[in-house]
ROSE-4610 file (N, C-alpha, C; in Angstrom, 1 decimal, always signed):
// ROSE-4610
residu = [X/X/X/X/X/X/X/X/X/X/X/X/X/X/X/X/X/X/X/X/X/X/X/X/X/X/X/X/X/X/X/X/X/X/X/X/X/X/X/X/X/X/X/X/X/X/X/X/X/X/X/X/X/X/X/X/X/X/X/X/X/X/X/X/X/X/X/X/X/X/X/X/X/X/X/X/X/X/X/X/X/X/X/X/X/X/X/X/X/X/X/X/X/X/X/X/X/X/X/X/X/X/X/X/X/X/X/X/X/X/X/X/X/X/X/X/X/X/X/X/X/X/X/X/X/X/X/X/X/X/X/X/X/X/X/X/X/X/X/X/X/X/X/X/X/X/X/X/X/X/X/X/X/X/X/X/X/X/X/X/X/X/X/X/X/X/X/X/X/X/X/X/X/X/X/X/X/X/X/X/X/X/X/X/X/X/X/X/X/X/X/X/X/X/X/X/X/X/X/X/X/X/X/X/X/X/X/X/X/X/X/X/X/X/X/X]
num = [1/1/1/2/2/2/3/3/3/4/4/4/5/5/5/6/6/6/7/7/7/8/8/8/9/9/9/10/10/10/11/11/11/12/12/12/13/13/13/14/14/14/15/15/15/16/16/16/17/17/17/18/18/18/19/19/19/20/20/20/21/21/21/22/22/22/23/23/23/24/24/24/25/25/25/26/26/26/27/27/27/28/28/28/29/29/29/30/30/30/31/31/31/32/32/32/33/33/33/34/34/34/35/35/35/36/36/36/37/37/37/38/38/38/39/39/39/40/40/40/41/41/41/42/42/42/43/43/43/44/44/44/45/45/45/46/46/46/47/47/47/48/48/48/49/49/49/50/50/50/51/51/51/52/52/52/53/53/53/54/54/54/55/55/55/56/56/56/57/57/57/58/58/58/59/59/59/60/60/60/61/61/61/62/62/62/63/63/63/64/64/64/65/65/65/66/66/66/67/67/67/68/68/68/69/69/69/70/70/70/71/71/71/72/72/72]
x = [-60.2/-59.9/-58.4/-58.0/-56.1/-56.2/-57.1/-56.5/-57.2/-56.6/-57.0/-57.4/-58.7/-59.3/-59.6/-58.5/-59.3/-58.8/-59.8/-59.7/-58.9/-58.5/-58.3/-57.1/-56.5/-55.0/-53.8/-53.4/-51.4/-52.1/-51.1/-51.1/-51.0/-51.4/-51.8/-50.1/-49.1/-48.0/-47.3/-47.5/-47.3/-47.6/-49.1/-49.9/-49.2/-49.6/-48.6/-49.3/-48.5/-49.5/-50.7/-51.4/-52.6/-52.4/-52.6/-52.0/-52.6/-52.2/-52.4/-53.3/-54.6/-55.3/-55.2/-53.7/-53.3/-52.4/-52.4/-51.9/-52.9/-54.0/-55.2/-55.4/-55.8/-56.4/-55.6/-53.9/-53.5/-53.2/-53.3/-53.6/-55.1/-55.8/-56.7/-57.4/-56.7/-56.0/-55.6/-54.4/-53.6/-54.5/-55.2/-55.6/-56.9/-57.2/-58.3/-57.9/-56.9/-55.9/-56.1/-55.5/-55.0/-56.3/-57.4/-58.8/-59.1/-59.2/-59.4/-58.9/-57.2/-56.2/-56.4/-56.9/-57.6/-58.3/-59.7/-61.1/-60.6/-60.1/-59.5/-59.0/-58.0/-57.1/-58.6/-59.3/-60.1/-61.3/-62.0/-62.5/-62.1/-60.6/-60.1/-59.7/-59.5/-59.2/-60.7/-62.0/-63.4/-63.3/-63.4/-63.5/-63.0/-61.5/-61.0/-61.2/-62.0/-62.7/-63.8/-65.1/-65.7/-65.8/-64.6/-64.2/-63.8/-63.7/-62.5/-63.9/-64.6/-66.0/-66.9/-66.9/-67.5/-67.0/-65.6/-64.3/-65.3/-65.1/-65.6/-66.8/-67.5/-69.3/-69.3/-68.6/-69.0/-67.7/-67.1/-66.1/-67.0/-67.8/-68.5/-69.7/-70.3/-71.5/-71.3/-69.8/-69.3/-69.1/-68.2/-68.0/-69.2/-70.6/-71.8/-72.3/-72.0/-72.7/-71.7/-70.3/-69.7/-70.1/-70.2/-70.4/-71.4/-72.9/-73.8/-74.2/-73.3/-73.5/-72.4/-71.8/-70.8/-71.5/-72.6/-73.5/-74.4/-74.5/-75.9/-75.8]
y = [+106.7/+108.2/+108.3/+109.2/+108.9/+110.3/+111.6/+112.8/+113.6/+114.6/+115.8/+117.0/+117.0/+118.4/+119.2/+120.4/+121.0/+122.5/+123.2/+125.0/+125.6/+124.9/+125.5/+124.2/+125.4/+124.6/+124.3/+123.2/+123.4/+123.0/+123.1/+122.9/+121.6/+120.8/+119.5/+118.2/+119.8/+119.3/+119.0/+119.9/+119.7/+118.7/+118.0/+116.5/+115.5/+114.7/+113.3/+112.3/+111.7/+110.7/+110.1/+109.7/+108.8/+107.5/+106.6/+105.7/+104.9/+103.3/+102.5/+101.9/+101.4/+99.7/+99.0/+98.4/+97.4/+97.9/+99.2/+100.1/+100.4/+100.5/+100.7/+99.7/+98.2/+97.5/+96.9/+96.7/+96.5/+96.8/+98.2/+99.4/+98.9/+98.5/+98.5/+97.0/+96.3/+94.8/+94.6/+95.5/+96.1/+96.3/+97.6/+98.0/+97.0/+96.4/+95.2/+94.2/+94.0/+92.4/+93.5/+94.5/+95.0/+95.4/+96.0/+96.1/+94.7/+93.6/+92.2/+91.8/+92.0/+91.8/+92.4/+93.8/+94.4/+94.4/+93.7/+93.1/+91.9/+90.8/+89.6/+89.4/+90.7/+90.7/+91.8/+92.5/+93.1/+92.0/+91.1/+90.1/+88.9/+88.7/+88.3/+88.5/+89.7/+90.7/+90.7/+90.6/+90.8/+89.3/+88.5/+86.9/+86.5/+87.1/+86.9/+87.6/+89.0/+89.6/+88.9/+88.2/+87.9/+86.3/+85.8/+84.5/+85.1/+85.9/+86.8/+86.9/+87.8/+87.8/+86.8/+86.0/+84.9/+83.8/+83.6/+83.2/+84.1/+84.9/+86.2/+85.9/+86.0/+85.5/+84.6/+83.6/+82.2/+81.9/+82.6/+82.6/+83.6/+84.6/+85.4/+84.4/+83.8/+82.8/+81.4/+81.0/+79.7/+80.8/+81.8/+82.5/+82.7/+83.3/+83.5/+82.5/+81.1/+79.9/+79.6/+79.3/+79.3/+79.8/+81.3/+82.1/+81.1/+81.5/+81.2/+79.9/+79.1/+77.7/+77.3/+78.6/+78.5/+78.8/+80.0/+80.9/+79.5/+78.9/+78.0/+77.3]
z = [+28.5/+28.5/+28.2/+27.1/+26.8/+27.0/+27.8/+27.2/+28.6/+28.8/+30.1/+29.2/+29.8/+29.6/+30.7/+31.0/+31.7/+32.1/+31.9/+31.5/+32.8/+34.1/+35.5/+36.3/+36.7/+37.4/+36.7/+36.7/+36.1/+34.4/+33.8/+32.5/+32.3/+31.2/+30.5/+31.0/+30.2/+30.3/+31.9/+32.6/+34.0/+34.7/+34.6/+34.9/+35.1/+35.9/+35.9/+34.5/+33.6/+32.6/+33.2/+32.3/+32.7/+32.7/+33.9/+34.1/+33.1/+32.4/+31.6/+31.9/+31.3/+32.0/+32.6/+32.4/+33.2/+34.8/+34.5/+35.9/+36.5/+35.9/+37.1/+37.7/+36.7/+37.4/+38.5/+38.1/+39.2/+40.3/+40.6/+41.5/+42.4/+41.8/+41.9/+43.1/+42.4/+42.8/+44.2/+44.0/+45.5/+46.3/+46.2/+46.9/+47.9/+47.2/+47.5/+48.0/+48.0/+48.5/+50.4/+50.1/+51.6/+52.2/+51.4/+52.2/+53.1/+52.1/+52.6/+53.7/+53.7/+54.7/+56.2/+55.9/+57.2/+57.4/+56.8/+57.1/+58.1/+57.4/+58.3/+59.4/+59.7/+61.0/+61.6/+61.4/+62.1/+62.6/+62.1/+62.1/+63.3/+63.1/+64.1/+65.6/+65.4/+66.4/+67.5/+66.8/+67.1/+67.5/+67.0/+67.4/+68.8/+69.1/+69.9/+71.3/+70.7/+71.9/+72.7/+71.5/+71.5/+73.1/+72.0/+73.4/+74.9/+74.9/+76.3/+76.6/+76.3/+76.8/+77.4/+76.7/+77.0/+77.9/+78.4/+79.2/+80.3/+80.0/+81.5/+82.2/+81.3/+81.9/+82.5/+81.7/+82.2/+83.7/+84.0/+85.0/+86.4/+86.1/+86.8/+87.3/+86.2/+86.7/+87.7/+87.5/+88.5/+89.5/+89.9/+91.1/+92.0/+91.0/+91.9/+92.3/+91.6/+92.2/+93.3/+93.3/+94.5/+95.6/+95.4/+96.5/+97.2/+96.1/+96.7/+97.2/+96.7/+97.6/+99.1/+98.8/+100.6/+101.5/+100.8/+102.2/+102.6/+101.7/+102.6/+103.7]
């Protein structure tokens, strides 16, 4: 597409250019590198909850057997 058509809003000339092929795709690029970037650290972020959790449980389940092997 090299051209703006459109009957409503600023004039043709007012518009910012239409960016090149190789300005989209690398726009495009970017933007996907950083989606990735905050998939990964979000991912990680989950992982490490994931262990803390499990650190927990398993720290809850020796205390109840403690307990319950002092009462006897």
């Amino acid at each position: 597409m090299k051209h703006i058509i459109a009957p409503y809003g600023p004039g043709i000339d007012e518009r910012p250019p239409i960016p090149a092929m190789e300005e989209r795709v690398e726009e495009r690029l970017k933007k996907r590198q950083e989606k990735d970037e905050r998939r990964a650290l979000r991912r990680s972020v989950d992982e490490g909850g994931r262990i803390v959790e499990m650190f927990t449980k398993a720290t809850k389940k020796a205390t109840l057997r403690m307990g319950a092997s002092k009462s006897d």
